[in-house]
PDB file as gemmi writes it, atoms N, CA and C in Angstrom:
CRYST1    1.000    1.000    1.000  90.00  90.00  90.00 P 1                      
ATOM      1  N   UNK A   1      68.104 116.690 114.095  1.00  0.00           N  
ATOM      2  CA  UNK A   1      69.299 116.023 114.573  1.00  0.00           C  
ATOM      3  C   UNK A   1      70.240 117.092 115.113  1.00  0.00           C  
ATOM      4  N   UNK A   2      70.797 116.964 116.395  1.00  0.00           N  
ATOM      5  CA  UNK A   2      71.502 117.882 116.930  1.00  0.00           C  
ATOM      6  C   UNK A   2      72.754 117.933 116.499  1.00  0.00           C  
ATOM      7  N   UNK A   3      73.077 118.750 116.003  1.00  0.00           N  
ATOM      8  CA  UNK A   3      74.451 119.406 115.436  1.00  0.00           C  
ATOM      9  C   UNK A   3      74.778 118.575 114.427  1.00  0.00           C  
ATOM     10  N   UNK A   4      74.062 117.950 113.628  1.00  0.00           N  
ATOM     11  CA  UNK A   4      74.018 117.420 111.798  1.00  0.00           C  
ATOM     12  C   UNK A   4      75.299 115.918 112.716  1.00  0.00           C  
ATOM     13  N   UNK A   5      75.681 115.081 114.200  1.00  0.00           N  
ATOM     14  CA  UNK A   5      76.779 114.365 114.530  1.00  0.00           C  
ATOM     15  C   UNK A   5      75.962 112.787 114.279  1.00  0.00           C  
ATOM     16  N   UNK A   6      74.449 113.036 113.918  1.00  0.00           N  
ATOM     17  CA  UNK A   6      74.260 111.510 113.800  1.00  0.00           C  
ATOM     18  C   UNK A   6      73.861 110.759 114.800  1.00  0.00           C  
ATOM     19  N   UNK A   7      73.636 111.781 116.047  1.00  0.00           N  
ATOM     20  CA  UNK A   7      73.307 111.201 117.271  1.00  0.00           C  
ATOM     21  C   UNK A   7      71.978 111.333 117.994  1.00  0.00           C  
ATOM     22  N   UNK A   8      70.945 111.425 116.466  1.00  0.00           N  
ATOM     23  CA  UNK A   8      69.727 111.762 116.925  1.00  0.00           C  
ATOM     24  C   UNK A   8      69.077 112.762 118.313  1.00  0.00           C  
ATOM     25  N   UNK A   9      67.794 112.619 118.286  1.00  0.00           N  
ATOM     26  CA  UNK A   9      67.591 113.380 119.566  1.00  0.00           C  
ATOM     27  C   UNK A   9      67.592 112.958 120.604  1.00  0.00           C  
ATOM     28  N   UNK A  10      68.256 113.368 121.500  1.00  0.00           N  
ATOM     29  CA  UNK A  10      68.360 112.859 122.752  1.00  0.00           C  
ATOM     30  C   UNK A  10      69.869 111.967 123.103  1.00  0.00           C  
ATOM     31  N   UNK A  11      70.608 111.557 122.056  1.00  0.00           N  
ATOM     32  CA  UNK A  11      71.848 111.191 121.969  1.00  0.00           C  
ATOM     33  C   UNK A  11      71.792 109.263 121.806  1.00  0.00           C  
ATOM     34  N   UNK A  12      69.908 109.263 121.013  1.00  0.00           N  
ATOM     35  CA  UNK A  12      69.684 107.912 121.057  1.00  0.00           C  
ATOM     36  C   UNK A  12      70.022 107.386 119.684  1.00  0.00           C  
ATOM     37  N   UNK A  13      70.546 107.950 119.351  1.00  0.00           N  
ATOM     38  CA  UNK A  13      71.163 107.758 117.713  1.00  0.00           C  
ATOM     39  C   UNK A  13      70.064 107.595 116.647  1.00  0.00           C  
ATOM     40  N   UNK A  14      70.359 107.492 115.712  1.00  0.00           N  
ATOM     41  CA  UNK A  14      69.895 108.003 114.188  1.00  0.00           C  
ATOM     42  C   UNK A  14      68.258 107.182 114.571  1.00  0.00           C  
ATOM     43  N   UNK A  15      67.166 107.742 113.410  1.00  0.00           N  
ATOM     44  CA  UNK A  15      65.963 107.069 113.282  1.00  0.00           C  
ATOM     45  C   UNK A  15      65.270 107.032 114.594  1.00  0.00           C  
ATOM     46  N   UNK A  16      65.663 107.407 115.571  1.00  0.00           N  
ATOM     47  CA  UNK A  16      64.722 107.654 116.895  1.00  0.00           C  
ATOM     48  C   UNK A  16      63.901 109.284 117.243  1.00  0.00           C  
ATOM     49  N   UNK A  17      63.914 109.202 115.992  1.00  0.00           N  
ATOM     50  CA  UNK A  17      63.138 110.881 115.842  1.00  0.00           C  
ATOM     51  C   UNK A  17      61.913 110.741 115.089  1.00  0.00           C  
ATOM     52  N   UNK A  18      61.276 111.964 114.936  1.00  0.00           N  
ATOM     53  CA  UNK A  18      59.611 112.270 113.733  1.00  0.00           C  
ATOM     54  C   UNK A  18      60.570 111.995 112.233  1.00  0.00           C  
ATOM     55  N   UNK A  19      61.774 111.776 112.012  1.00  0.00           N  
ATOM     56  CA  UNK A  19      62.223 111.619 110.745  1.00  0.00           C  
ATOM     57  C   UNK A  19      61.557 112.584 109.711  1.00  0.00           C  
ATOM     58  N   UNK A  20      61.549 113.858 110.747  1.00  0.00           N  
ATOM     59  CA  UNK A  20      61.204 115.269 109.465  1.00  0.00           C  
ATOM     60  C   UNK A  20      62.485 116.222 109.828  1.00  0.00           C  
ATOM     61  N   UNK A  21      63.062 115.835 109.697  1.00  0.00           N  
ATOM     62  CA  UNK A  21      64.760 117.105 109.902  1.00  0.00           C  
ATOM     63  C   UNK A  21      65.222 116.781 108.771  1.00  0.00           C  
ATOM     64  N   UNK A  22      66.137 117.354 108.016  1.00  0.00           N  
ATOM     65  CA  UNK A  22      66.849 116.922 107.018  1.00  0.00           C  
ATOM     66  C   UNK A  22      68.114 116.111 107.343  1.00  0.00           C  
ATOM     67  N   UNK A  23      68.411 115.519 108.262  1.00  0.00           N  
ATOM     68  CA  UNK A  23      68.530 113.891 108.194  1.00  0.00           C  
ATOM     69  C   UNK A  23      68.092 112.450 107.736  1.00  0.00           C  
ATOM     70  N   UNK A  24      67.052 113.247 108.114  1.00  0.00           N  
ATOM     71  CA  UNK A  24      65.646 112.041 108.179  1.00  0.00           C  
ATOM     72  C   UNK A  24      65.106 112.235 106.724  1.00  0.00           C  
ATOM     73  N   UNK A  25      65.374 113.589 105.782  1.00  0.00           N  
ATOM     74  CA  UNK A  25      64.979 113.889 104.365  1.00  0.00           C  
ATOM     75  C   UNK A  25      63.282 114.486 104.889  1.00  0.00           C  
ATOM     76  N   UNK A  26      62.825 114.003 105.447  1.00  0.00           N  
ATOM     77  CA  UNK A  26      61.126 114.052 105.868  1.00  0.00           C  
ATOM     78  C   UNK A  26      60.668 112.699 104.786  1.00  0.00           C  
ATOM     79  N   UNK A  27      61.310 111.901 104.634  1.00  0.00           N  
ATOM     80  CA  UNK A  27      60.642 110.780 103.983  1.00  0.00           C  
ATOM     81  C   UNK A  27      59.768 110.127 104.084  1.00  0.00           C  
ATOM     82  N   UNK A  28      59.768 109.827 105.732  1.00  0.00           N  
ATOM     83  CA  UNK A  28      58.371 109.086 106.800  1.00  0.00           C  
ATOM     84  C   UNK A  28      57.195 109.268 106.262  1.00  0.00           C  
ATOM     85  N   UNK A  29      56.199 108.578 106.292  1.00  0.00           N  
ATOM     86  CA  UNK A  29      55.202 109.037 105.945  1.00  0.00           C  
ATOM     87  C   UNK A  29      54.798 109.832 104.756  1.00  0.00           C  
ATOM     88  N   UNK A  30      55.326 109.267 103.560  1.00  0.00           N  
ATOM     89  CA  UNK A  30      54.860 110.181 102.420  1.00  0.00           C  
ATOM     90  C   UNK A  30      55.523 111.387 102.527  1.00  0.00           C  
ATOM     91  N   UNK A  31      56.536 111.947 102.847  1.00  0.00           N  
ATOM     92  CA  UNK A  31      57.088 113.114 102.784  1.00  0.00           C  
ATOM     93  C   UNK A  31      56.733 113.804 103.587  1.00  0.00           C  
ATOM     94  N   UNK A  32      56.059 113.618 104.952  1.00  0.00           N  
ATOM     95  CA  UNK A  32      55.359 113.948 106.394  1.00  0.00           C  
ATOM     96  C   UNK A  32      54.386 114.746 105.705  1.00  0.00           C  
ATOM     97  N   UNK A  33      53.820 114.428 104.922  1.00  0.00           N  
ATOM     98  CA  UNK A  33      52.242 115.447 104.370  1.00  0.00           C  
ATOM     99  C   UNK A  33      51.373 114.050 105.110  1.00  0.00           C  
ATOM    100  N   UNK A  34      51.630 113.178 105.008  1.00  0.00           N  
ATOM    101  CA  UNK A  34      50.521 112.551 105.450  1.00  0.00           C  
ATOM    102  C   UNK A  34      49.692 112.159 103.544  1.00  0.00           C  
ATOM    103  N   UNK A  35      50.683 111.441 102.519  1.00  0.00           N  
ATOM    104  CA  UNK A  35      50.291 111.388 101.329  1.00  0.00           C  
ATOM    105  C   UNK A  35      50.972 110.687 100.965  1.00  0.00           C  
ATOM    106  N   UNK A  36      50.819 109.794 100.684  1.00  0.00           N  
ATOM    107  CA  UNK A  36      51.582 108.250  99.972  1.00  0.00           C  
ATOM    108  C   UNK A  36      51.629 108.660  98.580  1.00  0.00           C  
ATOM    109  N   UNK A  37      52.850 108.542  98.240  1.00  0.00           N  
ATOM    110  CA  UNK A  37      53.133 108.822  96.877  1.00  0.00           C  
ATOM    111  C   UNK A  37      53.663 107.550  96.295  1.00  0.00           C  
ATOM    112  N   UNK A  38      53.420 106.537  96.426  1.00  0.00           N  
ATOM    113  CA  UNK A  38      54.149 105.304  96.101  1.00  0.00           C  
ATOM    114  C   UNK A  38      52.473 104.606  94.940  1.00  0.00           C  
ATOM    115  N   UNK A  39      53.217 104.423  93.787  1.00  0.00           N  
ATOM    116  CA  UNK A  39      51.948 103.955  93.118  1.00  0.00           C  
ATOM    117  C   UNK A  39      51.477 102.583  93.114  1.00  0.00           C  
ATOM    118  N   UNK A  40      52.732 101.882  92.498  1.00  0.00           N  
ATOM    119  CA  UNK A  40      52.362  99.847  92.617  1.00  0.00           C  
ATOM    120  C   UNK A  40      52.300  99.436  94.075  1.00  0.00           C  
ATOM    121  N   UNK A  41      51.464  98.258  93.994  1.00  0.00           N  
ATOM    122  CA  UNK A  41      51.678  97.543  95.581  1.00  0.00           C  
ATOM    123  C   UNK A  41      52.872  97.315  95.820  1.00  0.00           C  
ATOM    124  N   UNK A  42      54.014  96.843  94.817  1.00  0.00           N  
ATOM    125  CA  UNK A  42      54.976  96.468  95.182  1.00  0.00           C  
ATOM    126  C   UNK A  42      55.938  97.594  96.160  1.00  0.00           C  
ATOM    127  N   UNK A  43      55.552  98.527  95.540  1.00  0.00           N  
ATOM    128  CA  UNK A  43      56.419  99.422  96.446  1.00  0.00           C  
ATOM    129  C   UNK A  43      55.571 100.251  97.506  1.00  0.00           C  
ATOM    130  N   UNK A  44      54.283 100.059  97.837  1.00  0.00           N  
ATOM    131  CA  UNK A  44      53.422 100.419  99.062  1.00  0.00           C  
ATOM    132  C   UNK A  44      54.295  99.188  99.877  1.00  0.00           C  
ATOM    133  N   UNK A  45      54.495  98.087  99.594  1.00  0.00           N  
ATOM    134  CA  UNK A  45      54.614  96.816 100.279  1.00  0.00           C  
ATOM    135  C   UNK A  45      55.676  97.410 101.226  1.00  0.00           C  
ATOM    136  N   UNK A  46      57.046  97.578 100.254  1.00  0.00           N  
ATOM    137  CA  UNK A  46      58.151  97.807 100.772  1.00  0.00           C  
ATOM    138  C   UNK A  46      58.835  99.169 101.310  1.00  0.00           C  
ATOM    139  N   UNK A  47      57.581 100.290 101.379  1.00  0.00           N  
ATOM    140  CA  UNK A  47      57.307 101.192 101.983  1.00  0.00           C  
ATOM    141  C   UNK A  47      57.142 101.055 103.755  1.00  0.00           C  
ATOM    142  N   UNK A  48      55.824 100.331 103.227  1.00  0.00           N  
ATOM    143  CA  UNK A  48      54.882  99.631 104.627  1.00  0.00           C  
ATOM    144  C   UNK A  48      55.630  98.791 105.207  1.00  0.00           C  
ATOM    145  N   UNK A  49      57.092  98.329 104.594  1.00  0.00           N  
ATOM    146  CA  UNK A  49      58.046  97.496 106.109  1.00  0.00           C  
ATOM    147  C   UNK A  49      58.837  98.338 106.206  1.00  0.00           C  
ATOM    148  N   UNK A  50      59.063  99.328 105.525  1.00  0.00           N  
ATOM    149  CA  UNK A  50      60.245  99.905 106.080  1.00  0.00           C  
ATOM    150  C   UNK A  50      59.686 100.876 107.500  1.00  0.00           C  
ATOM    151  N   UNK A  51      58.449 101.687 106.934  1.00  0.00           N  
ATOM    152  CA  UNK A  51      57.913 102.106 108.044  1.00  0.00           C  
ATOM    153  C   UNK A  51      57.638 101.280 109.008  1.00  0.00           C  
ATOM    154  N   UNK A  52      57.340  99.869 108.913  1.00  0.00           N  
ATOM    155  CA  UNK A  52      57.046  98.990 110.216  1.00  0.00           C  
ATOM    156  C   UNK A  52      58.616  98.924 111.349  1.00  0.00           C  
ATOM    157  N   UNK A  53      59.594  98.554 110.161  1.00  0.00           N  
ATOM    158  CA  UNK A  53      60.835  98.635 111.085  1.00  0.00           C  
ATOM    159  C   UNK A  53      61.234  99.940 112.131  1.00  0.00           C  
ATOM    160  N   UNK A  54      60.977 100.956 111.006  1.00  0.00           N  
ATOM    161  CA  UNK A  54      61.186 102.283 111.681  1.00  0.00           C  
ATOM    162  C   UNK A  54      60.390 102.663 113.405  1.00  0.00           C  
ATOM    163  N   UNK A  55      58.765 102.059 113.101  1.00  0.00           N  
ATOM    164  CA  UNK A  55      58.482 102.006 114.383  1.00  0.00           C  
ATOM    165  C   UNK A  55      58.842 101.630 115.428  1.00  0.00           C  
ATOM    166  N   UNK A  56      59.180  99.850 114.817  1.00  0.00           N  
ATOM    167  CA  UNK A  56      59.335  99.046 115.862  1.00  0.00           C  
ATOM    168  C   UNK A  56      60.526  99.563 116.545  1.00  0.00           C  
ATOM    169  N   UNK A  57      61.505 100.130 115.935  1.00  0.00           N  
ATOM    170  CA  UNK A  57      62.864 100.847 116.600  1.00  0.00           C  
ATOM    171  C   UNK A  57      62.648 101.859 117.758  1.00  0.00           C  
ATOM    172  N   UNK A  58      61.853 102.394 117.075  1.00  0.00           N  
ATOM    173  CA  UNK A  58      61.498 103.960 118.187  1.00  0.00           C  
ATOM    174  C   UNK A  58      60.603 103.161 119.164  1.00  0.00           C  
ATOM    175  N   UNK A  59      59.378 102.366 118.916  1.00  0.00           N  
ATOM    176  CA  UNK A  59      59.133 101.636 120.194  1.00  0.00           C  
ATOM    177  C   UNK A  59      59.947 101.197 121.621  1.00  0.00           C  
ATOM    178  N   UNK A  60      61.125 100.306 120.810  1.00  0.00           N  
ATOM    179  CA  UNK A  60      62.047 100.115 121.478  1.00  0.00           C  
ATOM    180  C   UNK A  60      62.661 101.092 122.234  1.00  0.00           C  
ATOM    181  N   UNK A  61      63.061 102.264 121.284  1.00  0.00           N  
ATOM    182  CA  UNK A  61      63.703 103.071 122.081  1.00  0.00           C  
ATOM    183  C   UNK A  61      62.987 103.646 123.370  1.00  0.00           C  
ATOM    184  N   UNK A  62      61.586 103.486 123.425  1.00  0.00           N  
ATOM    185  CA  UNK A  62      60.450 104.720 124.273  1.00  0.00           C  
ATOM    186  C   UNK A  62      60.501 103.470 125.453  1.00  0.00           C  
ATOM    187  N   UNK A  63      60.154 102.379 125.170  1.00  0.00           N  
ATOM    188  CA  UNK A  63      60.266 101.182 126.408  1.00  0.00           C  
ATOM    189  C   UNK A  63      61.926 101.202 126.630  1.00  0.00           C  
ATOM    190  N   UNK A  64      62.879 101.203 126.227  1.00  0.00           N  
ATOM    191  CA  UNK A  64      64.085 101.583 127.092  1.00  0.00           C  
ATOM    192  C   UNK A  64      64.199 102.495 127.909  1.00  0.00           C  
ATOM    193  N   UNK A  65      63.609 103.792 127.367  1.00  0.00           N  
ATOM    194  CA  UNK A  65      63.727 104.680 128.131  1.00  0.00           C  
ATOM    195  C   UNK A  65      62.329 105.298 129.180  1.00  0.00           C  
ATOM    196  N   UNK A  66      61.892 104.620 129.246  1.00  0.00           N  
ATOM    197  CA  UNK A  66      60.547 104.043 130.310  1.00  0.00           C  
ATOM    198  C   UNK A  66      61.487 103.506 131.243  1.00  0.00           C  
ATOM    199  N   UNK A  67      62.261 101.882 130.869  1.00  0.00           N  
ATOM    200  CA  UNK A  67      62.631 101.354 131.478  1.00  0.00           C  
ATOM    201  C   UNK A  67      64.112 102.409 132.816  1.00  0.00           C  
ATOM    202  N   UNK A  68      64.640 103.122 131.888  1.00  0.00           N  
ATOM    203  CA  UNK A  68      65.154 103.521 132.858  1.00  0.00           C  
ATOM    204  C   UNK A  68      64.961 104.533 133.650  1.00  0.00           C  
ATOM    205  N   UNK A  69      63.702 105.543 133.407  1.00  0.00           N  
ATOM    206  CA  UNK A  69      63.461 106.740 134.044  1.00  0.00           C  
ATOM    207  C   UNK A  69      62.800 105.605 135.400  1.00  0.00           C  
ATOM    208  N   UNK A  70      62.085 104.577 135.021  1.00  0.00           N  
ATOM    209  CA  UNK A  70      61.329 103.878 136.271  1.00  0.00           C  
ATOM    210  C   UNK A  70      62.498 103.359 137.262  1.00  0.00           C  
ATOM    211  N   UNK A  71      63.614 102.944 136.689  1.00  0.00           N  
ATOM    212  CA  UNK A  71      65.007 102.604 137.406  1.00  0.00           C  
ATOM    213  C   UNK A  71      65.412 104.034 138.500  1.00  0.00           C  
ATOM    214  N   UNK A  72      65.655 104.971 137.706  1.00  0.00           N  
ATOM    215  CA  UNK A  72      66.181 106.259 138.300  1.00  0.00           C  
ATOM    216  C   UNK A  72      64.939 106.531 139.769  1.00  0.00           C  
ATOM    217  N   UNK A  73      63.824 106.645 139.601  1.00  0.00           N  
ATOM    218  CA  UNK A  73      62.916 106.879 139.727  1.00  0.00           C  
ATOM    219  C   UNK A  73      62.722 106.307 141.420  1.00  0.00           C  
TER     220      UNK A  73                                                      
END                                                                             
């Protein structure tokens, strides 16, 4: 995160990053090892939406900004 202001990379605000900076904690993904540390289903469950939301955001963000480099373009 550039200059710790909250304005993620690129100035697309928070959670539109790899969520491994210490903003982000490196929480994503098991602590970005690529290692699920979550033991009950219950909390794989509510792991596995939070990461679903997280995608679907940055998706968004990559088709916005598709959308406007093809605008500029």
């Amino acid at each position: 995160m550039p200059r710790q202001d909250g304005t993620g990379p690129q100035g697309q605000g928070p959670m539109t990053g790899r969520g491994m900076g210490p903003c982000g904690l490196g929480l994503r993904r098991g602590g970005g090892y690529g290692i699920r540390r979550f033991i009950s289903p219950k909390n794989e469950i509510v792991a596995l939406t939070e990461e679903q939301k997280i995608l679907e955001e940055e998706l968004k963000a990559v088709k916005e900004e598709l959308e406007t480099l093809k605008k500029e373009s």
